[in-house]
C-alpha positions, 0 to 999 in steps of 0.5 A: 641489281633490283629490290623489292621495298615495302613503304607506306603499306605498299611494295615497289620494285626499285633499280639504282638511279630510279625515280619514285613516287612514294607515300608522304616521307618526313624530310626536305629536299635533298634529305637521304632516306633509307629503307630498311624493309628490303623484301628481296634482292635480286642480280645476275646470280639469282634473287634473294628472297628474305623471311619476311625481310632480307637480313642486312640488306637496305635501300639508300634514296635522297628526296626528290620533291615533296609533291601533292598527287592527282585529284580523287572525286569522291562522291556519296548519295544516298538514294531516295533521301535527297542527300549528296556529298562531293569531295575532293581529295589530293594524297601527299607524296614525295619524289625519291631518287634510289641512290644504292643497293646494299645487299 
């Protein structure tokens, strides 16, 4: 059984006892999220697709870690006026663990 989740402005497609990176959630480690926007459910009878969300269905995950991600240089010039600008950026993410499906 799989879902489609929207978090973070983002769709994942989850499984039971999948590990993934999503968006900064509030919460510590080992604290229990559950996501109510499920956008469809499928198994092996078919797929479930909600308008715009699956009534009654929701996605149980505990929380992993609370990690930063991968260094994203951004830079700006502007040409011809001897202006430069280098900044990094590291975007806040946290680690959940898809415990269940509910459908």
């Amino acid at each position: 059984m799989y879902a489609v989740i929207r978090t973070g402005g983002k769709q994942y497609r989850v499984a039971a006892n999948e590990v993934l990176t999503v968006d900064r959630l509030a919460g510590d480690k080992g604290a229990a999220v559950e996501f109510g926007e499920v956008l469809a459910v499928g198994a092996d009878d078919g797929l479930k697709v909600g308008a715009p969300t699956v009534a009654g269905a929701k996605v149980t995950a505990s929380i992993v870690e609370q990690v930063k991600g991968d260094t994203i240089l951004v830079f700006k010039k502007r040409r011809r006026q001897n202006s430069r600008r280098k900044n990094g950026h590291r975007q806040l993410m946290t680690k959940v663990k898809i415990d269940q499906i509910v459908a």
